[in-house]
NUVODO-995332 format. One record per atom (N, C-alpha, C): atom name; x, y, z. Coordinates in nm, 2 decimals, decimal comma. Layout:
residues N
ATOM;CA;X;Y;Z .
...
END
This chain:
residues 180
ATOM;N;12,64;11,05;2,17 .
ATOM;CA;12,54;10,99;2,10 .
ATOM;C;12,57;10,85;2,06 .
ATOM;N;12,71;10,80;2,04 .
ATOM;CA;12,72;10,68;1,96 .
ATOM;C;12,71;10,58;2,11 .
ATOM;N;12,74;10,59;2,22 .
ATOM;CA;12,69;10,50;2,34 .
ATOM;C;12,59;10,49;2,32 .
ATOM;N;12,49;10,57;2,32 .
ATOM;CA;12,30;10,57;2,32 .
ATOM;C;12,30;10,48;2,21 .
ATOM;N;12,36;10,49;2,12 .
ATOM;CA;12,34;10,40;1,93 .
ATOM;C;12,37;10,22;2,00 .
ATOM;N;12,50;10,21;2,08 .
ATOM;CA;12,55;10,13;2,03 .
ATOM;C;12,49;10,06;2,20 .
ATOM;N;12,47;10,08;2,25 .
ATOM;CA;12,38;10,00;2,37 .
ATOM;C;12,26;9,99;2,32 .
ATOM;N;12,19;10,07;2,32 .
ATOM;CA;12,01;10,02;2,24 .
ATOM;C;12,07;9,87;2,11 .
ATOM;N;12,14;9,91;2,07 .
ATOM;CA;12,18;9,84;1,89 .
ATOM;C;12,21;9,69;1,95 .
ATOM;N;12,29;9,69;2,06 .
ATOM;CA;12,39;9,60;2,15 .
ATOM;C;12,26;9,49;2,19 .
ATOM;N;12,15;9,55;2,30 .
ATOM;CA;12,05;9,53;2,34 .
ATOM;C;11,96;9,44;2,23 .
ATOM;N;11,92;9,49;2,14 .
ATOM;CA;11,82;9,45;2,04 .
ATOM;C;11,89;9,33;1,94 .
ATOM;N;12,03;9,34;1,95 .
ATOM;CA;12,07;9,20;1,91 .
ATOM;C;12,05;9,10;2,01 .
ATOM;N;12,05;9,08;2,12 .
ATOM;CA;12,03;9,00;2,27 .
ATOM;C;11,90;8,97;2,18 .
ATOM;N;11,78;9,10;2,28 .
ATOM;CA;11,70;9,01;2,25 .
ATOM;C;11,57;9,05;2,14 .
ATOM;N;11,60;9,11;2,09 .
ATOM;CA;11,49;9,13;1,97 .
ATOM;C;11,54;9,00;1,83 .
ATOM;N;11,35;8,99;1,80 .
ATOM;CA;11,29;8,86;1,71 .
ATOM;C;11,34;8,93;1,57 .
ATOM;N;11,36;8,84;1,45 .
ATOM;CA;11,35;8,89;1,32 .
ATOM;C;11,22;8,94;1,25 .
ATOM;N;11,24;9,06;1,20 .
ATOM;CA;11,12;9,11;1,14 .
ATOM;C;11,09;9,03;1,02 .
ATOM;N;10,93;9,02;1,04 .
ATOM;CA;10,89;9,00;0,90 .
ATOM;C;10,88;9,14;0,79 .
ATOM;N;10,78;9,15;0,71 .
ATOM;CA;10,69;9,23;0,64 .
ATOM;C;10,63;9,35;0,73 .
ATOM;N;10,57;9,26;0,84 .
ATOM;CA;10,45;9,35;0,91 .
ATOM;C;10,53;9,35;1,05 .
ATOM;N;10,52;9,49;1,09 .
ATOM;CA;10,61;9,52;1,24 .
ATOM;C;10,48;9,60;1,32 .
ATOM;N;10,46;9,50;1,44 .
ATOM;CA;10,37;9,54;1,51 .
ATOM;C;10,42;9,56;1,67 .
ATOM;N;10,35;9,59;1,76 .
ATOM;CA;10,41;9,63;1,88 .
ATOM;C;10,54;9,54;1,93 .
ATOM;N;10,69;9,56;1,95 .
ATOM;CA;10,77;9,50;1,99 .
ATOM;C;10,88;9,55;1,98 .
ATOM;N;10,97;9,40;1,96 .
ATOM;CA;11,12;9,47;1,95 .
ATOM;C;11,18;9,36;1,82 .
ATOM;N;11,27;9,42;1,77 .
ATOM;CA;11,30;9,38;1,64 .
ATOM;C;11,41;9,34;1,62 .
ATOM;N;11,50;9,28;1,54 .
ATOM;CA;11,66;9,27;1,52 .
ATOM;C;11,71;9,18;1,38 .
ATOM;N;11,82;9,26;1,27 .
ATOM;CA;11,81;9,16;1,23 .
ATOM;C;11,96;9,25;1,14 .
ATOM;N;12,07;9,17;1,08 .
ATOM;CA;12,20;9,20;1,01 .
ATOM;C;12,14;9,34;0,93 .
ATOM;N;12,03;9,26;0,81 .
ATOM;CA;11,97;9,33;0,66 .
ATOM;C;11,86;9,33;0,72 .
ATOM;N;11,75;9,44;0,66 .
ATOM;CA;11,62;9,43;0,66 .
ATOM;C;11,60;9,56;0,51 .
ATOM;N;11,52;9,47;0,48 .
ATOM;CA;11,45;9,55;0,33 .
ATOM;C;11,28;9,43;0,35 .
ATOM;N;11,20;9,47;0,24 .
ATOM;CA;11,05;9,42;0,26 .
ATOM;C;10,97;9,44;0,35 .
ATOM;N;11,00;9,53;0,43 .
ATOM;CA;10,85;9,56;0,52 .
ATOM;C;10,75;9,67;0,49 .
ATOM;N;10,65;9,57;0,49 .
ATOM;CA;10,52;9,70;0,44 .
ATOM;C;10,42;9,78;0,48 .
ATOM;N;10,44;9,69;0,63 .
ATOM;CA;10,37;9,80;0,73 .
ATOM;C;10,37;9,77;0,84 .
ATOM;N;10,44;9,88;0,89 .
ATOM;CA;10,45;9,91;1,05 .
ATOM;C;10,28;9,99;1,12 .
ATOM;N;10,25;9,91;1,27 .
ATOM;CA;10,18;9,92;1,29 .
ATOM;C;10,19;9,94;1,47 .
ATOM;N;10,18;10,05;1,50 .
ATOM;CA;10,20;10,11;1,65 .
ATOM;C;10,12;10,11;1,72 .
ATOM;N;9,96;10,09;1,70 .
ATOM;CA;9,84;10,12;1,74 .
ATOM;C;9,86;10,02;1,89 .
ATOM;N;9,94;9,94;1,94 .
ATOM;CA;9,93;9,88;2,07 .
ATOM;C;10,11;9,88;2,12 .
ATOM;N;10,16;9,94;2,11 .
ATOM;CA;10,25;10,00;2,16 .
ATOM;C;10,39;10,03;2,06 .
ATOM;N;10,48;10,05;2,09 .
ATOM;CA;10,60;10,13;2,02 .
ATOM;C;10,64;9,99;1,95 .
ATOM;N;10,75;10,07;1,85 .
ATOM;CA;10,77;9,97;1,78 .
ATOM;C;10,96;9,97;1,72 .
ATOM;N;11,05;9,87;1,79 .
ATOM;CA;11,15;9,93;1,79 .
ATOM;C;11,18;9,75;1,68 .
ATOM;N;11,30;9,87;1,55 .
ATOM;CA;11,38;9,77;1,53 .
ATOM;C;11,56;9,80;1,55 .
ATOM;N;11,64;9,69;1,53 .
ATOM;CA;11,79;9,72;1,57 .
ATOM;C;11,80;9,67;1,35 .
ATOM;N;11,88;9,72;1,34 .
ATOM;CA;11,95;9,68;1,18 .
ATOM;C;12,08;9,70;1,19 .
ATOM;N;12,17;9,66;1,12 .
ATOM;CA;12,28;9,72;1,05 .
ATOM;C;12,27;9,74;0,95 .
ATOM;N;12,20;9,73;0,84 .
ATOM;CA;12,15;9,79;0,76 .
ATOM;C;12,03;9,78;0,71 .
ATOM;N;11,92;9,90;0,66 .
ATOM;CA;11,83;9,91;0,60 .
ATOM;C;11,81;9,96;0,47 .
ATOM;N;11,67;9,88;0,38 .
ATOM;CA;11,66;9,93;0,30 .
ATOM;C;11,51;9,96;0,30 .
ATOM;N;11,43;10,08;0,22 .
ATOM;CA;11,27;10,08;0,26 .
ATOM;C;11,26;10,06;0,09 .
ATOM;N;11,23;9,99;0,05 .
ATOM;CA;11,21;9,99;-0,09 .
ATOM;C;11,04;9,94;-0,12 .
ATOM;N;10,96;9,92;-0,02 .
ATOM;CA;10,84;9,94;-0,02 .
ATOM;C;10,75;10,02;0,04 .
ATOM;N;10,67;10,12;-0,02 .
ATOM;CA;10,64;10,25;0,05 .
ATOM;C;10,52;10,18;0,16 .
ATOM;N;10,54;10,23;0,28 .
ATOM;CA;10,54;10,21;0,43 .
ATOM;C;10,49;10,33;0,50 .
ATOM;N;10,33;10,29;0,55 .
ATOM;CA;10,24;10,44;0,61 .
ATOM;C;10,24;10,35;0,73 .
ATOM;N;10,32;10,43;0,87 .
ATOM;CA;10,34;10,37;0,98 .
ATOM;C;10,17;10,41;1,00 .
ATOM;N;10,10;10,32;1,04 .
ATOM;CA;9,95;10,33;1,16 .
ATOM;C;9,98;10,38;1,30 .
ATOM;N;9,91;10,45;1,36 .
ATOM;CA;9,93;10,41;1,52 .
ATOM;C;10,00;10,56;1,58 .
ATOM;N;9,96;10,55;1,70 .
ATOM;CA;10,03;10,67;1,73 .
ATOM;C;10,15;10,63;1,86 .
ATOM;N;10,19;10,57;1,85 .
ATOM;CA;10,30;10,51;1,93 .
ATOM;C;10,46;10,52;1,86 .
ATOM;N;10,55;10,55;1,90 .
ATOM;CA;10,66;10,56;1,82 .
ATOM;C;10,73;10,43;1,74 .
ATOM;N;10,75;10,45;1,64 .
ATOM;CA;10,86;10,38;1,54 .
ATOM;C;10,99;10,42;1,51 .
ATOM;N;11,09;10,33;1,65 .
ATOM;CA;11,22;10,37;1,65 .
ATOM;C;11,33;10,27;1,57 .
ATOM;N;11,39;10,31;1,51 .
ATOM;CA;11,52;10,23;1,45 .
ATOM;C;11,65;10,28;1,47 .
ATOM;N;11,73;10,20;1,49 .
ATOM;CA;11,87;10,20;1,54 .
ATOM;C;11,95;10,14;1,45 .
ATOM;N;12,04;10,20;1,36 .
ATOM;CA;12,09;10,14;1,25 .
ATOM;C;12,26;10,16;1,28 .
ATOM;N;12,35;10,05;1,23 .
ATOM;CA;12,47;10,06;1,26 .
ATOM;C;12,53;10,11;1,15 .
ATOM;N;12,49;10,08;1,02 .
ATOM;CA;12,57;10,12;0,90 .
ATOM;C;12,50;10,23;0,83 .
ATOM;N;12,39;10,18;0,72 .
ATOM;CA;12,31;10,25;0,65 .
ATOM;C;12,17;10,25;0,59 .
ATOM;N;12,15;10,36;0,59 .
ATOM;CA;11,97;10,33;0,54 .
ATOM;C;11,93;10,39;0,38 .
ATOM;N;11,87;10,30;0,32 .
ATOM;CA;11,85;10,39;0,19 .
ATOM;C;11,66;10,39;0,19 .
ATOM;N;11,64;10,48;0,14 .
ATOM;CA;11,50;10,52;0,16 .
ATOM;C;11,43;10,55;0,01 .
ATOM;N;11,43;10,41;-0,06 .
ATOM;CA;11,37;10,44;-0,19 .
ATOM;C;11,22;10,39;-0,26 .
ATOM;N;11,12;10,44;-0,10 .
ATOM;CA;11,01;10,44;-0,10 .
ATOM;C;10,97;10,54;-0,03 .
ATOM;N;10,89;10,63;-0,03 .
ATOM;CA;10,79;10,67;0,08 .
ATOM;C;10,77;10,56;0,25 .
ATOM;N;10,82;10,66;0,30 .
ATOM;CA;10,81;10,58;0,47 .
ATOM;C;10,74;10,72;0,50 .
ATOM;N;10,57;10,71;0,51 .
ATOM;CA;10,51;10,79;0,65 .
ATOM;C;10,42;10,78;0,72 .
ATOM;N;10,40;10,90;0,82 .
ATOM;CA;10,24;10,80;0,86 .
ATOM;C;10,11;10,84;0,86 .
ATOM;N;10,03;10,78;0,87 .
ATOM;CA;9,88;10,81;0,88 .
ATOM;C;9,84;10,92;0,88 .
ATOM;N;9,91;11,03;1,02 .
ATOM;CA;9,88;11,10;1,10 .
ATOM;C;9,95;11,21;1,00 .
ATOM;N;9,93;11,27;0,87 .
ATOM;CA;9,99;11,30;0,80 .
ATOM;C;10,09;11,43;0,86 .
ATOM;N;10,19;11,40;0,81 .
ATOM;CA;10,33;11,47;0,83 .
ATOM;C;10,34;11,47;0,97 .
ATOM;N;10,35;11,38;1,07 .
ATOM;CA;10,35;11,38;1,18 .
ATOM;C;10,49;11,32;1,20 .
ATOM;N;10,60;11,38;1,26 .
ATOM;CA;10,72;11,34;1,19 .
ATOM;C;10,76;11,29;1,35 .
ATOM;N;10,73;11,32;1,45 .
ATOM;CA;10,69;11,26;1,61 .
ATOM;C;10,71;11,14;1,61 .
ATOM;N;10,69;11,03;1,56 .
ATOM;CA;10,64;10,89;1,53 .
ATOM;C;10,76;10,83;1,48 .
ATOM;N;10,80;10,84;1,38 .
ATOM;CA;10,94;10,78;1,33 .
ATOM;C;11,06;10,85;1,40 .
ATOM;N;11,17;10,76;1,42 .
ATOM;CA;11,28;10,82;1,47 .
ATOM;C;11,39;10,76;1,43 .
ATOM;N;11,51;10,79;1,31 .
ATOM;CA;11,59;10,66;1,30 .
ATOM;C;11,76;10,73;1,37 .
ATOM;N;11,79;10,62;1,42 .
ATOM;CA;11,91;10,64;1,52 .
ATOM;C;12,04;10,62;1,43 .
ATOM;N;12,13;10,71;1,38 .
ATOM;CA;12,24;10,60;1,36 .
ATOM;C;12,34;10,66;1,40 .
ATOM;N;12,46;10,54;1,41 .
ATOM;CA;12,57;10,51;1,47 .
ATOM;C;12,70;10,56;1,38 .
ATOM;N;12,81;10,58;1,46 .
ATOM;CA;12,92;10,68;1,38 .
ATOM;C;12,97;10,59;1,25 .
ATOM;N;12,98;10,67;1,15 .
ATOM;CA;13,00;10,63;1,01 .
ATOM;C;12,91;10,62;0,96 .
ATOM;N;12,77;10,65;1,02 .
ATOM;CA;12,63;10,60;0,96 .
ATOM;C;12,66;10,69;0,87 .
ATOM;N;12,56;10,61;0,73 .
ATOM;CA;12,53;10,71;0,59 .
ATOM;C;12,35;10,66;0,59 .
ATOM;N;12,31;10,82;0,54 .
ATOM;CA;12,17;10,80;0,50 .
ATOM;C;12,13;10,83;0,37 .
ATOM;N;12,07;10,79;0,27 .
ATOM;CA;12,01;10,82;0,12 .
ATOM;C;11,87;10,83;0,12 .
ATOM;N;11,79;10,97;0,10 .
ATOM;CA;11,65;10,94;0,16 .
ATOM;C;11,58;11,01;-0,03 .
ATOM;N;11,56;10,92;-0,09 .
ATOM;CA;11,51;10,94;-0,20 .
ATOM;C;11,41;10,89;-0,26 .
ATOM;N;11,36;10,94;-0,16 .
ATOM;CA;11,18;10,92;-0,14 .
ATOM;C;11,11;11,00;-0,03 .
ATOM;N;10,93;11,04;-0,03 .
ATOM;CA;10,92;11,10;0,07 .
ATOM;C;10,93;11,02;0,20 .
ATOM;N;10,97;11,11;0,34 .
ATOM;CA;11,06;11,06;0,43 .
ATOM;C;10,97;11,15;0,55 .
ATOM;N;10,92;11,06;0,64 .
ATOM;CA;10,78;11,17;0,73 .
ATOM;C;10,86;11,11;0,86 .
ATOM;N;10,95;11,19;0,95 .
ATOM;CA;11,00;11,14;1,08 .
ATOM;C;11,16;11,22;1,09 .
ATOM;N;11,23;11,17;1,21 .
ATOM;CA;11,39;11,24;1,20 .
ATOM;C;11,48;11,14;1,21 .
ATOM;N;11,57;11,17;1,13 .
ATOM;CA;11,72;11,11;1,11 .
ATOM;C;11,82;11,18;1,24 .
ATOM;N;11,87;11,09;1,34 .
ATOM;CA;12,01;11,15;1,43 .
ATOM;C;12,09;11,08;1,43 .
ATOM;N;12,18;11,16;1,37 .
ATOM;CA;12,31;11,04;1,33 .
ATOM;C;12,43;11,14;1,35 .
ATOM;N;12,45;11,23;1,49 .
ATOM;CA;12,51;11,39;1,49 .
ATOM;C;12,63;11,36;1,46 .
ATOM;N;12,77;11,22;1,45 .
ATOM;CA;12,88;11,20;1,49 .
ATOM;C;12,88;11,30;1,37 .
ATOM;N;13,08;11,34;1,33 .
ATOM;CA;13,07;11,39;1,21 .
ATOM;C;13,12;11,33;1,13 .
ATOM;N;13,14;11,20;1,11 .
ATOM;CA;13,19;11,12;1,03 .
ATOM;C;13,06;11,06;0,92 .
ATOM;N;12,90;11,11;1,03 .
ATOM;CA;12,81;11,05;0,99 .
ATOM;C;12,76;11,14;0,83 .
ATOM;N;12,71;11,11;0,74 .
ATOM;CA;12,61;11,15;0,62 .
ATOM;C;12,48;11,15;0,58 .
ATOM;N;12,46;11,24;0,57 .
ATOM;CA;12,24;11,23;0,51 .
ATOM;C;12,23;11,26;0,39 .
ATOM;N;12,17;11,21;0,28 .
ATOM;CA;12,18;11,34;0,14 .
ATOM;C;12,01;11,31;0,13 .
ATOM;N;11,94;11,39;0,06 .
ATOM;CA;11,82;11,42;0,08 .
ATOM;C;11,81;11,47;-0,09 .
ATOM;N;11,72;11,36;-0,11 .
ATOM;CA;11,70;11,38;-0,29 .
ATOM;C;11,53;11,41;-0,30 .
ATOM;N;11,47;11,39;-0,20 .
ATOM;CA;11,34;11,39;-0,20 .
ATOM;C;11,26;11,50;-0,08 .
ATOM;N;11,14;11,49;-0,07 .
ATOM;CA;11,12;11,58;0,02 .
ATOM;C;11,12;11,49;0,20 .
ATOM;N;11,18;11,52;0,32 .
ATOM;CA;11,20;11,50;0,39 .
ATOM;C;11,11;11,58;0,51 .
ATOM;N;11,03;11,56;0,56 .
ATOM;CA;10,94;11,61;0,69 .
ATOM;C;10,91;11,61;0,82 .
ATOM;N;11,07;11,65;0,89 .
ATOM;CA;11,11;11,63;0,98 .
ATOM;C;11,20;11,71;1,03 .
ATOM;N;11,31;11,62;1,01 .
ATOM;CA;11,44;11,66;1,06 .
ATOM;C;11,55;11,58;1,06 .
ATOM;N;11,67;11,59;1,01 .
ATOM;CA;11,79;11,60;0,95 .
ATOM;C;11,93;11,63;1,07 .
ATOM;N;12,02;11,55;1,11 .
ATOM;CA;12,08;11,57;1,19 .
ATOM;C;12,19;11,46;1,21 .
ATOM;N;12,32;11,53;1,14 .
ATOM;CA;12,44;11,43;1,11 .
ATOM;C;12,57;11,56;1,08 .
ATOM;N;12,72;11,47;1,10 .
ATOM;CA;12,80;11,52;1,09 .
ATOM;C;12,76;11,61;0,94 .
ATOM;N;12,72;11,58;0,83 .
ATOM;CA;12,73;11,64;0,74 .
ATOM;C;12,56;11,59;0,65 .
ATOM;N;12,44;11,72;0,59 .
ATOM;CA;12,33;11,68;0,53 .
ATOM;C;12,37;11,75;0,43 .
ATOM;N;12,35;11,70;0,32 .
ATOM;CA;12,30;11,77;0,16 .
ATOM;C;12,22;11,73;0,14 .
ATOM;N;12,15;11,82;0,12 .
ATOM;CA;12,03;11,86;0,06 .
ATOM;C;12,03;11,91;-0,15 .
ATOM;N;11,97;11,77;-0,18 .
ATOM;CA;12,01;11,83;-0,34 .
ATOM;C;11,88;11,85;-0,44 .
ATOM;N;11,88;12,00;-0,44 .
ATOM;CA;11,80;12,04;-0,44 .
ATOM;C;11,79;12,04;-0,64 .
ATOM;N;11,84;12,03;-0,70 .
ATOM;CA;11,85;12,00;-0,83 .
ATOM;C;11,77;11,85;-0,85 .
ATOM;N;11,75;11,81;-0,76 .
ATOM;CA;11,70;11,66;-0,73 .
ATOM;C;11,53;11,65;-0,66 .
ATOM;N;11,53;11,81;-0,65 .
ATOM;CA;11,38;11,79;-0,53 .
ATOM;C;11,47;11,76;-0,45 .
ATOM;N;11,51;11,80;-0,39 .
ATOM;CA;11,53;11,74;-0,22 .
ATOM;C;11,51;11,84;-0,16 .
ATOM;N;11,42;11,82;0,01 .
ATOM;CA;11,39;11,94;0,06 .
ATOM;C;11,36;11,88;0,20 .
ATOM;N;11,36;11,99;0,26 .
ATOM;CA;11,36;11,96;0,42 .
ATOM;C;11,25;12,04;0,48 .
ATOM;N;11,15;11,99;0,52 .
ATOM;CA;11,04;12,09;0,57 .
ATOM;C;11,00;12,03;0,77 .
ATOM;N;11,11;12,11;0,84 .
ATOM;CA;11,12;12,11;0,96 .
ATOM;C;10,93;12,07;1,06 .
ATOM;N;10,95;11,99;1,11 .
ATOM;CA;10,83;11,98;1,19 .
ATOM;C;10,82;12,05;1,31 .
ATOM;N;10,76;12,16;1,36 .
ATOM;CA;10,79;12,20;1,49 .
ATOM;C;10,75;12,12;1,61 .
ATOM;N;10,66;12,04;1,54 .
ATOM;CA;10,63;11,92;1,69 .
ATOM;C;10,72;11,87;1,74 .
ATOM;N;10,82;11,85;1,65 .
ATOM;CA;10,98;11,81;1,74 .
ATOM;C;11,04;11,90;1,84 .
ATOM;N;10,98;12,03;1,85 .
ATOM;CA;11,03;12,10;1,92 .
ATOM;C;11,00;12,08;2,06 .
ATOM;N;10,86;12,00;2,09 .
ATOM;CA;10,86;11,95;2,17 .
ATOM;C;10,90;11,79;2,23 .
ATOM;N;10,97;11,74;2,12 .
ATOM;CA;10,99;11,58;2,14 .
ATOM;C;11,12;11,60;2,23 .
ATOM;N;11,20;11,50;2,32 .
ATOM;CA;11,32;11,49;2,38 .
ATOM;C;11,33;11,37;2,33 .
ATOM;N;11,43;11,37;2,15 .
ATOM;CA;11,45;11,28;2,11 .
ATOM;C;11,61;11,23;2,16 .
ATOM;N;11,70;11,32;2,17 .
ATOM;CA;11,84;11,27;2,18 .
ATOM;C;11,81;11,26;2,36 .
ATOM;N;11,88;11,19;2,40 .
ATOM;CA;11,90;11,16;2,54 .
ATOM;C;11,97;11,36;2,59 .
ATOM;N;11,93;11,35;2,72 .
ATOM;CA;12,00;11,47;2,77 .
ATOM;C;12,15;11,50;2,77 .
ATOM;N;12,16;11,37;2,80 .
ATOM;CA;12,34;11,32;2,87 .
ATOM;C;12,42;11,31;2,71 .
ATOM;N;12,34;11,30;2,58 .
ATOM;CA;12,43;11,27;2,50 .
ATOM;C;12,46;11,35;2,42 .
ATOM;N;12,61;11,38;2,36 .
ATOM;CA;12,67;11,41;2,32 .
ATOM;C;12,66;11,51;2,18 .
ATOM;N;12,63;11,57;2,14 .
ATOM;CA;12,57;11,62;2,01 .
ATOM;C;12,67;11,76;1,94 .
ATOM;N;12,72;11,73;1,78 .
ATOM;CA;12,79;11,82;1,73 .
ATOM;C;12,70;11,95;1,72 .
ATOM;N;12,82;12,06;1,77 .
ATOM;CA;12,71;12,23;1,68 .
ATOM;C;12,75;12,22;1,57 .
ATOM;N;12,68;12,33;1,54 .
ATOM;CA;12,70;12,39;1,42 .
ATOM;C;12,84;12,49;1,40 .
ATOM;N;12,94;12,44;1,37 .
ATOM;CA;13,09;12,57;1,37 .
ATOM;C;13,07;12,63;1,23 .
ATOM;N;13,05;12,51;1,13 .
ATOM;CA;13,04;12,67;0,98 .
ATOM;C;12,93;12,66;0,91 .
ATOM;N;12,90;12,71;0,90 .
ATOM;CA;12,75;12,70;0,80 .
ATOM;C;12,81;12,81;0,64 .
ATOM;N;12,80;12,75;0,58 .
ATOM;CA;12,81;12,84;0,43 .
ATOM;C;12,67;12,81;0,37 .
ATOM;N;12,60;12,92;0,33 .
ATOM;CA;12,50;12,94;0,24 .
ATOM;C;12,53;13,06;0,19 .
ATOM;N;12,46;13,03;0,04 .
ATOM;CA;12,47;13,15;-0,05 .
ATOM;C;12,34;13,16;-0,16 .
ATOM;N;12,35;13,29;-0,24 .
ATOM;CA;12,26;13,30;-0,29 .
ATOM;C;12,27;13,36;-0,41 .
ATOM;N;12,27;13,28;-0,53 .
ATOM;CA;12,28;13,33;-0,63 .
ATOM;C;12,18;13,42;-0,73 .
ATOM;N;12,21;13,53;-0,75 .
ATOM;CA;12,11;13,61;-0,85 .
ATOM;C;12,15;13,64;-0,99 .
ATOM;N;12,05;13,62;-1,07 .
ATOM;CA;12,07;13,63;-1,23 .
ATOM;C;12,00;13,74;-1,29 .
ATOM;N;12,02;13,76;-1,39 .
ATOM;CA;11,96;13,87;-1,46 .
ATOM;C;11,90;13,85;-1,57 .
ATOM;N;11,79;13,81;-1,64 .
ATOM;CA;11,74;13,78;-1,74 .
ATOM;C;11,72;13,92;-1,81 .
ATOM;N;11,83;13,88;-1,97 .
ATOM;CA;11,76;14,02;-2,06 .
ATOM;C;11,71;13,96;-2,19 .
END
């Protein structure tokens, strides 16, 4: 996965423009990006490159064409990012690169792949998609929740050829109480 990260990332520093505010069909690139308020796909896909992001203004992608991002470090998500097409989580796609960290504390309509295992997700809010890194918490004392889109089941979001951690431990448990 982290080749797929770091050639697209590689690429969109060449030749992708600095985003403003408003991201409309193209290609994007820029160190920082926080302030954009609306992404808009309605005439074709919409790709940016970051090393880091921030969404700190809540962001309803338009358009039914994809909104891809490729992030080298980290993303914090402290607005609503979704789209139109409600819970249509097909549309957004954010890519990151090994050591990526994610903070999604806000609602979050699209998928995070970030599979190295050095990578992190924590999920304080509700998330509508899908979640995919060396390590996700989910904190649920926080509202945080993950409600799987099955339309991904049809997407071919990771490349065929790339590289993707399983699952070796899973611990869950289940605590019961007794009220007298």
């Amino acid at each position: 996965m982290a080749p797929f990260v770091s050639e697209n990332f590689a690429s969109l520093a060449d030749e992708g423009e600095a985003p403003g505010s408003t991201l409309t069909a193209g290609t994007y690139y820029a160190d920082t990006v926080s302030g954009i308020t609306d992404v808009n796909t309605t005439d074709g896909e919409v790709v940016l490159g970051v090393e880091d992001l921030t969404i700190d203004n809540e962001i309803t992608v338009e358009g039914n064409h994809d909104f891809t991002v490729f992030v080298n470090n980290s993303v914090d998500i402290n607005a609503a990012l979704t789209t139109a097409d409600t819970h249509n989580a097909t549309i957004t796609t954010i890519y990151g690169a090994d050591g990526f960290g994610a903070t999604v504390s806000d609602e979050f309509v699209g998928s995070i792949y970030a599979p190295d295992l050095t990578s992190t997700i924590t999920v304080d809010s509700d998330l509508y998609g899908a979640a995919i890194a060396g390590q996700v918490t989910v904190q649920n004392g926080k509202d945080g929740r993950v409600h799987f889109d099955t339309a991904l089941e049809a997407k071919q979001t990771v490349p065929e050829d790339a590289s993707i951690v399983s699952i070796t431990y899973l611990h869950i448990t289940e605590n019961g109480i007794e009220i007298r």
